[in-house]
N, C-alpha and C positions, 0 to 999 in steps of 0.2 A: 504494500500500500504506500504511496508515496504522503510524503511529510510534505507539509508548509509549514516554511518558519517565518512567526510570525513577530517574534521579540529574540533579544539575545538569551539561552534558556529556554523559548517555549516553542513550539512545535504541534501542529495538529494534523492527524490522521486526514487525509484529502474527506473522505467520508467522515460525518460527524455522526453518535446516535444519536438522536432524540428520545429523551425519558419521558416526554408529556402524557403519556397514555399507558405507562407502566400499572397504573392502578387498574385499569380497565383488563388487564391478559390477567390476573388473579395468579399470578403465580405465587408458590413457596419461598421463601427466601432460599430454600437450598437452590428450586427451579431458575430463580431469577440471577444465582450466581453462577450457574451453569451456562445459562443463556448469555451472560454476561463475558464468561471466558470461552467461550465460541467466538465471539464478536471479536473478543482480542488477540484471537488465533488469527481471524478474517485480515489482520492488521490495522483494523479499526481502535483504536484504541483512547479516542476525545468520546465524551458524553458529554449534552447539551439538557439540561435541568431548568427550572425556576421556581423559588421558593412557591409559587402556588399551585404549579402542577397536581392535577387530581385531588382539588379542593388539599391545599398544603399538607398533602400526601404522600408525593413521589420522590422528594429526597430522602424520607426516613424507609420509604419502602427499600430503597437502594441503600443505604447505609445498613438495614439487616441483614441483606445479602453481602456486602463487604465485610461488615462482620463475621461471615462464619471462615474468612481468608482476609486474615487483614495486609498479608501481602503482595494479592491483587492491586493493593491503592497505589502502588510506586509503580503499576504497570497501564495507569493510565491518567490521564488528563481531566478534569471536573473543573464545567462550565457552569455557571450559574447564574441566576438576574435574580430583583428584587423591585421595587417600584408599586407597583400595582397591588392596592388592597381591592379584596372583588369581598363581596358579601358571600359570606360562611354561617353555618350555625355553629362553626367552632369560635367564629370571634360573634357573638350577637350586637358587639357595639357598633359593628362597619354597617353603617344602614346603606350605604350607597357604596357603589365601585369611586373608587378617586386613586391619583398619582399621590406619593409621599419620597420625597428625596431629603429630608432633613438629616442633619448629622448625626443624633440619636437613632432614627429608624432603620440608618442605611448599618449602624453598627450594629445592633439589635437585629436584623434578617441574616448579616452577617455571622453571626455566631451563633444562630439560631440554627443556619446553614451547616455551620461546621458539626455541631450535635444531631442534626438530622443525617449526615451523612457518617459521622463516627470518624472521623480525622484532623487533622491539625493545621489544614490547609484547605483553600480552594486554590485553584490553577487561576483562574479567572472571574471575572465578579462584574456581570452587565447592568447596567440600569435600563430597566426595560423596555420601556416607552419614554420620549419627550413630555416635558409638564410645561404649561404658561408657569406655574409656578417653583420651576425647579431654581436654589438659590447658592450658582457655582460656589462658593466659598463653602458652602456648609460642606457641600461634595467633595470637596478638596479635602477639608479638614479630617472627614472621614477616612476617605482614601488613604491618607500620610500615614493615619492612624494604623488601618488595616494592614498598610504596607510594612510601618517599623514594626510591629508586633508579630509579623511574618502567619499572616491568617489570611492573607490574601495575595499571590504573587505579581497578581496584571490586575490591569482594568480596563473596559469595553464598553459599549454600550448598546442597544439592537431600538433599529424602528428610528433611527434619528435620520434626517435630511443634511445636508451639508451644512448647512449656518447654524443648527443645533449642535453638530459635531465641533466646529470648529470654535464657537462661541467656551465649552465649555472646557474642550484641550487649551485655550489659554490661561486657563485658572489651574490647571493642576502643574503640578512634577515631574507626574508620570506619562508618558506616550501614554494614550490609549492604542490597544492592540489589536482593535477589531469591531466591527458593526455591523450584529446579525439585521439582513433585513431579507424579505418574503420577493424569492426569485423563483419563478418557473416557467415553462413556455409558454402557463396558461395566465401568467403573472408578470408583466413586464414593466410592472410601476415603476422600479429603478433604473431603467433603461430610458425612461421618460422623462424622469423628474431633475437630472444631472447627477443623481448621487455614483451613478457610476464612473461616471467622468471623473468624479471628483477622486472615487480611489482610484484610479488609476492614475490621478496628477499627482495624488499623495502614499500611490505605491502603499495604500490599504489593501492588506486581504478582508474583502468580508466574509462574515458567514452566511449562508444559504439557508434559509428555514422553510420546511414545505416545499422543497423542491420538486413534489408530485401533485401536491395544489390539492392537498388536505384528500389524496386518494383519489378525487377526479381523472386522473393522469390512467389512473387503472380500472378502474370503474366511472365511466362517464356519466354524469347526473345532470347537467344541463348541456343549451344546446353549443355553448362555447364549448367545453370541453370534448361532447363529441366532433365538433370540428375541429379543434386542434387534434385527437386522440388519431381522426384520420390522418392529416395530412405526417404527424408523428411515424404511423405503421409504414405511409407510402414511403416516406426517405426512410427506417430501416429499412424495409425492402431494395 
């Protein structure tokens, strides 16, 4: 499997997994480390997480499976974001969805992260979504924080536009390393909006999320998709 390096140190499996629907296969934790070390036979070896995955679920699901090998974790890379409170009956206070980047919350999911997954580090730490109200210094402050204390080795961010990105890499220390945003054939919004341009002027790799356009790509459900899905089969052919 070929690597992209993407900072000095870090490194991602061309393919990333996505853990968002780990809750949903009901596996065992033994099943789900099995399933786990196949993938990193495949040379996949980056997982792609967010502290809300499967109602804030699917890092602890995966942290039980790491635990029953805890030397699995030095054989792979852990992606994560925070950002986004969605309404839960685990938390009754969040009455609405809302973005939250303060300095407090971003450490608090942080370490929240680190005991859902049962190690001493994330690899990477995305801020989810763009906010009107995100306030770069608080992000900063955190960041520094996360970084000296060695609980966080990168930082990213996914779903940002150009002037979001670049607005808030002037505030920090650290490069940011990457910016998952939603590329497929049936999804060409970053192809439109310049955020591609823009990594390739800034020699960003990003990350690709839904790159099969949420299973569309494989089972066709509306009429877009069955159009792309044809013209897709005619060029393999």
């Amino acid at each position: 499997m070929e690597k992209i390096k993407l900072a000095e140190g870090l490194e991602f499996s061309r393919i990333i997994h996505g853990q968002m629907r780990i809750k949903d296969w009901r596996m065992t934790p033994g099943e789900l480390l099995k399933f786990t070390q196949q993938i990193i036979e495949l040379g996949i070896d980056t997982f792609d997480h967010a502290n809300i995955y499967g109602d804030y679920s699917c890092e602890a699901l995966f942290g039980d499976a790491l635990h029953l090998k805890p030397s699995i974790r030095n054989k792979m890379v852990i992606v994560t974001k925070c950002g986004i409170r969605i309404m839960s009956g685990k938390f009754p206070q969040q009455k609405i969805q809302y973005y939250e980047y303060s300095y407090d919350y971003i450490i608090s999911e942080a370490e929240k992260s680190l005991r859902n997954f049962r190690t001493d580090r994330i690899d990477v730490l995305l801020l989810h979504r763009p906010s009107y109200l995100l306030n770069p210094n608080e992000v900063a402050r955190a960041f520094d924080k996360l970084k000296q204390e060695g609980k966080v080795r990168y930082f990213g961010v996914s779903n940002f536009l150009p002037h979001d990105y670049t607005m808030l890499q002037s505030y920090l220390n650290e490069k940011l390393v990457t910016n998952q945003v939603e590329v497929s054939p049936y999804t060409l919004t970053h192809f439109e909006n310049g955020n591609m341009n823009f990594f390739l002027e800034n020699r960003i790799y990003p990350m690709t999320w839904s790159p099969l356009a949420w299973g569309k790509l494989i089972v066709p459900s509306d009429e877009k998709s069955e159009r792309v899905v044809k013209v897709l089969n005619e060029i393999a052919d």
